[in-house]
DSSP file (Angstrom, degrees, kcal/mol; ACC not computed):
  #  RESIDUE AA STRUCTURE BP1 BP2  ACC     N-H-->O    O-->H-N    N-H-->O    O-->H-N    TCO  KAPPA ALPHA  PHI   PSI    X-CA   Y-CA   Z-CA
    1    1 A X              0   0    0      0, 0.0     2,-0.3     0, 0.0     0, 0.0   0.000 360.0 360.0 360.0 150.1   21.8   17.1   11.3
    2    2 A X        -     0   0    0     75,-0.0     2,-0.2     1,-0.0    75,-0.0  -0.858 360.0-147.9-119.2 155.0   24.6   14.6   10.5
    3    3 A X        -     0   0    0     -2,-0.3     2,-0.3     0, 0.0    76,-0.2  -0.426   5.1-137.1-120.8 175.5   27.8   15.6    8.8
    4    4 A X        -     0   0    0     73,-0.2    73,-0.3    -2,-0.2     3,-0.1  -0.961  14.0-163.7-153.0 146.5   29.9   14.0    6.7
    5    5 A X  S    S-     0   0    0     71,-1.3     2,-0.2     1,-0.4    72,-0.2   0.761  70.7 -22.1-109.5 -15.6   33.6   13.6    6.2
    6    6 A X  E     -A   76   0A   0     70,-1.8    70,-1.6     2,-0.0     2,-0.5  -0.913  45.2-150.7-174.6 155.2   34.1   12.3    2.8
    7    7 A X  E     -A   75   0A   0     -2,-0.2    12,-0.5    12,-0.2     2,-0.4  -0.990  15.2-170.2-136.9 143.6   32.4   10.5   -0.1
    8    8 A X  E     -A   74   0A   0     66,-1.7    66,-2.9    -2,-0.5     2,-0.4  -0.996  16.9-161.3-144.3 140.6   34.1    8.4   -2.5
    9    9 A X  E     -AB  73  16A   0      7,-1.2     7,-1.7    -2,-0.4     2,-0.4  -0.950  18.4-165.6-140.4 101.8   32.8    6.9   -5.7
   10   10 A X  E     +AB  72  15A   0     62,-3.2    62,-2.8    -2,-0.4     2,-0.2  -0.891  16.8 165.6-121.4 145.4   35.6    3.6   -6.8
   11   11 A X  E >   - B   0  14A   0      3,-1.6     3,-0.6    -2,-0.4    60,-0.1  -0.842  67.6 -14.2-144.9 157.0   35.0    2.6  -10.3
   12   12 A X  T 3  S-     0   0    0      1,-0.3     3,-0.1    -2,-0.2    59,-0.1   0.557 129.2 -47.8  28.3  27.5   37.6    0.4  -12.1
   13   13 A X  T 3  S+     0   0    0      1,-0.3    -1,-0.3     0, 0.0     2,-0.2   0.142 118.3 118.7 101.6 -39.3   40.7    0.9   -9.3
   14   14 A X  E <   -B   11   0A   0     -3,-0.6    -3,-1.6     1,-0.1     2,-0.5  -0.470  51.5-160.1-106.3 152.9   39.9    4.4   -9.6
   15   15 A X  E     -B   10   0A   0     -2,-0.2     2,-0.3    -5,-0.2    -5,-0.2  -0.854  11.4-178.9-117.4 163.8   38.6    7.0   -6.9
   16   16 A X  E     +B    9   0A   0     -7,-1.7    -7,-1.2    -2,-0.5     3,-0.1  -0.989  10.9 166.3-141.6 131.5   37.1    9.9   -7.1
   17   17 A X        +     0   0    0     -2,-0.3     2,-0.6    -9,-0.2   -10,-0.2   0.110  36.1 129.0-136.6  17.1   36.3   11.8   -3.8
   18   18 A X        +     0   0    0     -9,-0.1    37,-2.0   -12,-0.1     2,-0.5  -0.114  38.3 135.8 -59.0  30.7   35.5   15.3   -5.5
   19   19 A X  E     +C   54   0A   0     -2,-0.6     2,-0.5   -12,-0.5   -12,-0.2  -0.828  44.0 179.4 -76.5 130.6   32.6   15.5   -3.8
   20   20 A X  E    S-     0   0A   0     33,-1.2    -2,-0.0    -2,-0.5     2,-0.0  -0.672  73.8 -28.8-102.7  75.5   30.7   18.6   -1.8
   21   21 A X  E     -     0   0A   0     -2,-0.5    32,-1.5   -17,-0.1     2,-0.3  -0.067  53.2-167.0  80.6 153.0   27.2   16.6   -0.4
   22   22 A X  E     -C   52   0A   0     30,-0.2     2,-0.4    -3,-0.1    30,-0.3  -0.963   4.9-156.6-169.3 159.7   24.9   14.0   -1.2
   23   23 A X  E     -C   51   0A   0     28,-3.4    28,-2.6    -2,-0.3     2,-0.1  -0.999  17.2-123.8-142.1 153.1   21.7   12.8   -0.2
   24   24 A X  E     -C   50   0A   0     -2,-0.4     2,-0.4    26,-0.3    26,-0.3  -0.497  25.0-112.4 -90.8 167.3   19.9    9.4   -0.4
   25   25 A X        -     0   0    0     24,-3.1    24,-0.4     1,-0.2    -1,-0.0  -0.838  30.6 -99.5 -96.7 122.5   17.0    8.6   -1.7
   26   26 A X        -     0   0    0     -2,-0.4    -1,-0.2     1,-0.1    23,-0.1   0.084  36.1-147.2 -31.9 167.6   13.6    7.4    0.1
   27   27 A X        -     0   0    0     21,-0.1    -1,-0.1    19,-0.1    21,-0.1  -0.552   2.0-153.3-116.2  54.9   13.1    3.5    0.0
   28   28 A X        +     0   0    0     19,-0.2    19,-0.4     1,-0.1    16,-0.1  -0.088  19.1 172.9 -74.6 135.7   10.0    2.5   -0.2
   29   29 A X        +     0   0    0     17,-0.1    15,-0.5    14,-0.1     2,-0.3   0.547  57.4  30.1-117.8   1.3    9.5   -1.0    1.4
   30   30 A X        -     0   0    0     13,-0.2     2,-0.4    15,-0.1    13,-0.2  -0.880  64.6-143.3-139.9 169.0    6.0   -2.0    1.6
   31   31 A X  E     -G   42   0B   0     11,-1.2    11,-1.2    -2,-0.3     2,-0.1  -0.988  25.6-110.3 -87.9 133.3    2.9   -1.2   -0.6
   32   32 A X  E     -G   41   0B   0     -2,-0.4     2,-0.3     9,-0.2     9,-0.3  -0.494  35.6-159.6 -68.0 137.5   -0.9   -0.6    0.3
   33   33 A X  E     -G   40   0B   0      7,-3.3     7,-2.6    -2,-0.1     2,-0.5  -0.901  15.0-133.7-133.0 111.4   -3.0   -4.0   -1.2
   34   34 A X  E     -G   39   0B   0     -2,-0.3     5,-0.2     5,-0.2     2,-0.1  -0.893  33.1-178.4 -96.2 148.1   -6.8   -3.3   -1.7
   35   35 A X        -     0   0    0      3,-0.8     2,-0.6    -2,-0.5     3,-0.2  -0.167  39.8 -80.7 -77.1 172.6   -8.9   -6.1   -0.3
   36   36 A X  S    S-     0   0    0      1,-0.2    -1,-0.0    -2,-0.1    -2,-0.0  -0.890 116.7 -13.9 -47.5  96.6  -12.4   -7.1    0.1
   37   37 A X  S    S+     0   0    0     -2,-0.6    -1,-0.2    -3,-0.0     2,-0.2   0.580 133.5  44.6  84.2  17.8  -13.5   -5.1    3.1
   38   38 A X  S    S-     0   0    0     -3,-0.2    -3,-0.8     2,-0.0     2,-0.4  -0.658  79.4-110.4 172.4 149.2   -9.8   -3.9    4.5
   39   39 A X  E     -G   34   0B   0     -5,-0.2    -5,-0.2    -2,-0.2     2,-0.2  -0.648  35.6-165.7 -89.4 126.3   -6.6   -2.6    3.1
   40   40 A X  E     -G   33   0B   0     -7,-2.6    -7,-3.3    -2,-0.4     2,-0.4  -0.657  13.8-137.3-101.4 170.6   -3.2   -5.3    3.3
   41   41 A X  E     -G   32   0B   0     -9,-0.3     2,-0.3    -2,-0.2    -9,-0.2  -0.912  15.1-169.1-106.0 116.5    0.3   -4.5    2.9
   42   42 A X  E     -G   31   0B   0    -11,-1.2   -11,-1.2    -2,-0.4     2,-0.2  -0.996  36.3-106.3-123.3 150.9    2.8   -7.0    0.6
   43   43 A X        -     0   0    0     -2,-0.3     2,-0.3   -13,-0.2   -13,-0.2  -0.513  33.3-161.6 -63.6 126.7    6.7   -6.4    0.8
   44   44 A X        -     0   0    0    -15,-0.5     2,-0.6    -2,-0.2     3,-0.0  -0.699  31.9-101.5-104.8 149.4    8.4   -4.4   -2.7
   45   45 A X        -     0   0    0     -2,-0.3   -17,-0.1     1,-0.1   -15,-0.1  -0.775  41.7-101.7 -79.5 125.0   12.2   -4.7   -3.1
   46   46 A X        -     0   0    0     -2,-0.6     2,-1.3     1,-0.1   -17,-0.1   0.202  27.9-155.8 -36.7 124.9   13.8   -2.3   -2.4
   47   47 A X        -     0   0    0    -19,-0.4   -19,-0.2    63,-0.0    -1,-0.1  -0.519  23.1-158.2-127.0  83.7   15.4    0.5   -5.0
   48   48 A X        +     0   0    0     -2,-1.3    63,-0.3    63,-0.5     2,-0.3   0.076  15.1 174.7 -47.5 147.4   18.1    2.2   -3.5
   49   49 A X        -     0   0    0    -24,-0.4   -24,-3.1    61,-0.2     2,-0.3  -0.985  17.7-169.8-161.5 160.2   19.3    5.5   -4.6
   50   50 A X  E     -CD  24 109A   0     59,-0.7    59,-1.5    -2,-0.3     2,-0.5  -0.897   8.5-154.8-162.6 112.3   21.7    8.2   -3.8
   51   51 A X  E     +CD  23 108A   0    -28,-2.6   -28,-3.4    -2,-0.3     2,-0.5  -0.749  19.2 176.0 -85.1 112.9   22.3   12.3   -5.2
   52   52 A X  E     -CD  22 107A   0     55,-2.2    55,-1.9    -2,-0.5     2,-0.4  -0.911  27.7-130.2-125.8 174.3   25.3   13.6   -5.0
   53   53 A X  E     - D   0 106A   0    -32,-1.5   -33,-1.2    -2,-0.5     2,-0.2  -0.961  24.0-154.1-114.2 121.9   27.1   17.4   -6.3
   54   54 A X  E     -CD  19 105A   0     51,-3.5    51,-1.6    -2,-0.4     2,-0.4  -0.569   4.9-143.1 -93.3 162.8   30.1   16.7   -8.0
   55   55 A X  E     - D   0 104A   0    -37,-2.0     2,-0.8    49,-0.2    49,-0.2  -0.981  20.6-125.7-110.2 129.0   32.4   19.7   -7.7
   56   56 A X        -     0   0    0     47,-5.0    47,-0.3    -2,-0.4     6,-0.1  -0.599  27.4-123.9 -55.7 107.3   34.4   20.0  -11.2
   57   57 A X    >   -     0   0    0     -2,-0.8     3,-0.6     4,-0.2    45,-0.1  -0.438  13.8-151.1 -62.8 135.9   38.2   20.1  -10.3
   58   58 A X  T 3  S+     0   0    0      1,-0.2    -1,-0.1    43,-0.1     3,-0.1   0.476  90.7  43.0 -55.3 -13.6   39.5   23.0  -11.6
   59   59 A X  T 3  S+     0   0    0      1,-0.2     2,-0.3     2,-0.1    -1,-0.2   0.350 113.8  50.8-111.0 -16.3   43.1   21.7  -12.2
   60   60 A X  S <  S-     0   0    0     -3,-0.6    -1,-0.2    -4,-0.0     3,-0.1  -0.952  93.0 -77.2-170.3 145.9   42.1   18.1  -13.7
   61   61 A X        -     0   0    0     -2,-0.3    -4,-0.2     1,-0.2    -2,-0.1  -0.017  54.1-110.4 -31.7 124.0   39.9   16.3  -16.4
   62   62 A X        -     0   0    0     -6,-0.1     2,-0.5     1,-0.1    -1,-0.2  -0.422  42.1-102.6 -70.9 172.5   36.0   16.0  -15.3
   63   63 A X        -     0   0    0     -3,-0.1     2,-1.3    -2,-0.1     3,-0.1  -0.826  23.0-127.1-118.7 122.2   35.2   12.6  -14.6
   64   64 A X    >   -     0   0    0     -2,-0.5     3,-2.3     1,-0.2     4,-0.1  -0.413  27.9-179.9 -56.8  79.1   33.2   10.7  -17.3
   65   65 A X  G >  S+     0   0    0     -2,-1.3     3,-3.0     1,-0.2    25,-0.3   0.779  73.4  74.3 -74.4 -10.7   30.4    9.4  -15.2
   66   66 A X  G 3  S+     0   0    0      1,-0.3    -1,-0.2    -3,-0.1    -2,-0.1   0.802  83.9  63.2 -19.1 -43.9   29.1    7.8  -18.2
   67   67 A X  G <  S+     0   0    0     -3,-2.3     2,-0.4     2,-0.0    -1,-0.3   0.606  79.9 127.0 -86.1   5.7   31.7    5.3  -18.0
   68   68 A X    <   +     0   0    0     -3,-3.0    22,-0.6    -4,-0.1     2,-0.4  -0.702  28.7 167.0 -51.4 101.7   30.2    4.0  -14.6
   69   69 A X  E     - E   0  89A   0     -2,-0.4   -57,-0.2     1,-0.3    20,-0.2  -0.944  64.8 -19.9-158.3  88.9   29.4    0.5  -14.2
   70   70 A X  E    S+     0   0A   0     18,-0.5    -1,-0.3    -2,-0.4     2,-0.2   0.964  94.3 173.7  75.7  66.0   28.6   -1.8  -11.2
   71   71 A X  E     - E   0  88A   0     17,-1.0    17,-1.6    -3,-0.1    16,-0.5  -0.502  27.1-136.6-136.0 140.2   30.3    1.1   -9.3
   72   72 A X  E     -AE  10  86A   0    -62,-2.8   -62,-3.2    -2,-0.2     2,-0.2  -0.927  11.4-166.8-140.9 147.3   30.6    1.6   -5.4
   73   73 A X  E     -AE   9  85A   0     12,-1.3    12,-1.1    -2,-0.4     2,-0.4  -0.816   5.8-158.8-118.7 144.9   30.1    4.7   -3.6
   74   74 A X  E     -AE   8  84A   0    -66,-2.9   -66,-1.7    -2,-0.2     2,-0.3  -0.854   4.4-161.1-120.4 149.4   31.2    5.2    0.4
   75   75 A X  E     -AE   7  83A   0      8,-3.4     8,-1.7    -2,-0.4     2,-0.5  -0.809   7.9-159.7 -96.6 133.4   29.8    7.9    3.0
   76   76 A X  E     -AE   6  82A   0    -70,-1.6   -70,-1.8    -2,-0.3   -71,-1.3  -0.948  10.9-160.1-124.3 117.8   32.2    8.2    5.8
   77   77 A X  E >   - E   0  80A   0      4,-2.0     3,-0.5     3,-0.5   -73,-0.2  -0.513  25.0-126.4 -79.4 158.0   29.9    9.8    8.7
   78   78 A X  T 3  S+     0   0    0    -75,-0.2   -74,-0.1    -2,-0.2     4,-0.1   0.591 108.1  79.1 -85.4  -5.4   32.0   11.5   11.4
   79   79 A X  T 3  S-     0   0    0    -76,-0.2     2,-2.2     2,-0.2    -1,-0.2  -0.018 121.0-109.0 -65.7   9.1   30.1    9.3   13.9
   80   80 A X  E <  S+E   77   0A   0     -3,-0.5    -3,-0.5     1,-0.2    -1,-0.1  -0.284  83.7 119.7  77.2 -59.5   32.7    6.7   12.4
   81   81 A X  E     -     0   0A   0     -2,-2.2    -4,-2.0    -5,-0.1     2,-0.3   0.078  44.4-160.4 -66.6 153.1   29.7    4.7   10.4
   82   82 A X  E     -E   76   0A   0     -6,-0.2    35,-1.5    -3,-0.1     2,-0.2  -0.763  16.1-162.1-118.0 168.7   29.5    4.2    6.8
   83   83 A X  E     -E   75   0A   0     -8,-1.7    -8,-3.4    -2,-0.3     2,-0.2  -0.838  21.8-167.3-156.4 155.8   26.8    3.3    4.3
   84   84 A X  E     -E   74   0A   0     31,-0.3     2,-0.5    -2,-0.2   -10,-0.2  -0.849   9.6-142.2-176.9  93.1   28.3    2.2    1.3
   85   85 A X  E     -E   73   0A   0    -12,-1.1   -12,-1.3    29,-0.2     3,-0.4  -0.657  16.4-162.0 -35.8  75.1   26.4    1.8   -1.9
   86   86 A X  E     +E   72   0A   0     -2,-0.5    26,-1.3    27,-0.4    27,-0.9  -0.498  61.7  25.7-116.9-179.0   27.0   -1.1   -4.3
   87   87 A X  E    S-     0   0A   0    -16,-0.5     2,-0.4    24,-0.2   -17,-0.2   0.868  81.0-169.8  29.7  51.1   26.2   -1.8   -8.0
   88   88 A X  E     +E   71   0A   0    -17,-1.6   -17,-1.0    -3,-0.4   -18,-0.5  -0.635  14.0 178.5 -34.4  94.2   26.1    1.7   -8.6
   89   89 A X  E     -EF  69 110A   0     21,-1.9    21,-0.9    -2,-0.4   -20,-0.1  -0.995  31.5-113.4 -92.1 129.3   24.9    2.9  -11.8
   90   90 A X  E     + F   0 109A   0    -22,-0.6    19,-0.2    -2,-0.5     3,-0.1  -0.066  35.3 168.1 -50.0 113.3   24.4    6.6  -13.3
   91   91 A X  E     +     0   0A   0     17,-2.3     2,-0.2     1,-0.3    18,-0.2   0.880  69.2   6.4-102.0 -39.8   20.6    7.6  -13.8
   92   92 A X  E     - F   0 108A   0     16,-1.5    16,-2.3     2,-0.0    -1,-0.3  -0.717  60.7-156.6-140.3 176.5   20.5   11.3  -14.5
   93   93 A X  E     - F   0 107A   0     -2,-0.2    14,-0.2    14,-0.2     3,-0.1  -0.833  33.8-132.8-164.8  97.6   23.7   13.6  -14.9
   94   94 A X  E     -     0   0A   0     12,-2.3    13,-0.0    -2,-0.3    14,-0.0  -0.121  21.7 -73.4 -64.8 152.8   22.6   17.1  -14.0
   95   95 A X  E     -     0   0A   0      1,-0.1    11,-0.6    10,-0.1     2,-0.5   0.008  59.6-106.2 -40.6 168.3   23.0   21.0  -15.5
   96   96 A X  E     - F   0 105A   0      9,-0.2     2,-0.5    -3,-0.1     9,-0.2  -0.928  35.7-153.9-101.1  77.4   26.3   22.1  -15.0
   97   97 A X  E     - F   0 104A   0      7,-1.3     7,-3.6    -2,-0.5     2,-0.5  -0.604  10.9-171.4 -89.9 125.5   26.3   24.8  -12.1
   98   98 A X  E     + F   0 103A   0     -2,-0.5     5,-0.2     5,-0.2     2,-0.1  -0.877   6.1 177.6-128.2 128.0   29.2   27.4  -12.1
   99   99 A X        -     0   0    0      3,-4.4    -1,-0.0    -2,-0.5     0, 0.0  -0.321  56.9 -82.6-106.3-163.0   30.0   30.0   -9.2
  100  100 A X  S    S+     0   0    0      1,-0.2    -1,-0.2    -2,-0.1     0, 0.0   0.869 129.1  15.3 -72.4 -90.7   32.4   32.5   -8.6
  101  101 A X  S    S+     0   0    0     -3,-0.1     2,-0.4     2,-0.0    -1,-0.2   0.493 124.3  40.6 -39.4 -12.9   35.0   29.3   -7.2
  102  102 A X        -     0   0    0    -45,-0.1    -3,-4.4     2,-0.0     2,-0.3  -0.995  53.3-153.6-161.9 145.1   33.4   26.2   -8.4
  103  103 A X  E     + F   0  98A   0     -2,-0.4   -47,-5.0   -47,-0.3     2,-0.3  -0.999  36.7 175.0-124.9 118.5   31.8   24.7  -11.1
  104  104 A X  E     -DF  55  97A   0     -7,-3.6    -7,-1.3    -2,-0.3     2,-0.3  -0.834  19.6-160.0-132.4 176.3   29.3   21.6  -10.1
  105  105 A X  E     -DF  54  96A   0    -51,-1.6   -51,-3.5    -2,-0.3     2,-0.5  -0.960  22.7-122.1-157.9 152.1   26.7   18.9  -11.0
  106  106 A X  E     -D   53   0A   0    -11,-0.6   -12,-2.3    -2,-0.3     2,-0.3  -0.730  28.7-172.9 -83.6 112.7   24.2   16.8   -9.6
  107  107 A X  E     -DF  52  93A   0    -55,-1.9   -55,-2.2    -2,-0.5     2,-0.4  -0.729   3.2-168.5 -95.4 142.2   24.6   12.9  -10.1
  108  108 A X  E     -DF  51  92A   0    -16,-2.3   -17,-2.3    -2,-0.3   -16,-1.5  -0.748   7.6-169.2-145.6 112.3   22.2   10.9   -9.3
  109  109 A X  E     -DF  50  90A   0    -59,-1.5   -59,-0.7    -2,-0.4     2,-0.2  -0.196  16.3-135.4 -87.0 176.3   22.8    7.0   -9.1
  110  110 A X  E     - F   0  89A   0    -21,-0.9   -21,-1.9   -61,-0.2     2,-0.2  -0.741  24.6-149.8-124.4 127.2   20.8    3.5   -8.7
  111  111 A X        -     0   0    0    -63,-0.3   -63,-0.5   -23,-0.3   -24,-0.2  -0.972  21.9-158.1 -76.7 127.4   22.0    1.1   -6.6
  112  112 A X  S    S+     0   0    0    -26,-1.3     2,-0.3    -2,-0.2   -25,-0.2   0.727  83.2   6.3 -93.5 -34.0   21.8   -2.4   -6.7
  113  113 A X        -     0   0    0    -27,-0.9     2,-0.4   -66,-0.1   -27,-0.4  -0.824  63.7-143.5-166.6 157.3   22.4   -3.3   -2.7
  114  114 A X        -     0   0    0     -2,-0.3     2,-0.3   -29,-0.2   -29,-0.2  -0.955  13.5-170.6-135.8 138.3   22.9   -0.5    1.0
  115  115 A X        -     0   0    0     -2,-0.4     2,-0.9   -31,-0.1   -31,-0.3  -0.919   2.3-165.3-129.7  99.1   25.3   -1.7    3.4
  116  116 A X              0   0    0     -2,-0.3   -33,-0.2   -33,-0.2   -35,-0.0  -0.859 360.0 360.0-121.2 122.8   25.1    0.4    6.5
  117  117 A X              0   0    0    -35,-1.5   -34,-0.2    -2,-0.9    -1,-0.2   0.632 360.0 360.0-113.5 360.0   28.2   -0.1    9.0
């Protein structure tokens, strides 16, 4: 399992690193082509994507992910590498889950580009 040491979401100047998790999204990169008498393969572009659970700060303004636009989001591994998410835009904006400590929700972007360093 791979950890992670922070994720951060820069919009407009601003960050936002209220995050508890995330997960990426499969890729798919080829499709099956049927033929006359055997199946081929042609190359799709690619449609990145990436989930993450925002934690509501108790203390401070939830963060209008509405207002996201062309967006980039960073994963800092503790293995030192990043992947690092650009043209970012919001597809779904999840229930609102509240525990005894925390109040969260699942975002889940579209990306335009993966960068893995």
């Amino acid at each position: 399992m791979e950890y992670i040491s922070q994720v951060t979401l820069d919009v407009d100047g601003q960050s936002i690193t209220d995050f508890e998790e995330c997960s990426e999204s499969e890729v798919e990169l080829h499709k099956k082509v049927e033929l006359m008498g055997k199946t081929g393969f042609c190359k799709v572009t690619p449609r990145y994507g990436v989930k993450v659970n925002y934690v509501i700060p108790s203390d401070a303004e939830e963060f209008d992910f509405n207002s996201v636009g062309n967006g980039r989001l960073t994963i800092d591994r503790q293995n030192g590498k990043r992947i690092t998410y650009t043209g970012l835009y919001p597809l779904k904006i999840g229930e609102t889950k509240y525990g005894k400590d925390e109040a969260k929700k699942e975002i889940e972007f579209g990306a335009e580009d993966r960068i893995e360093e």
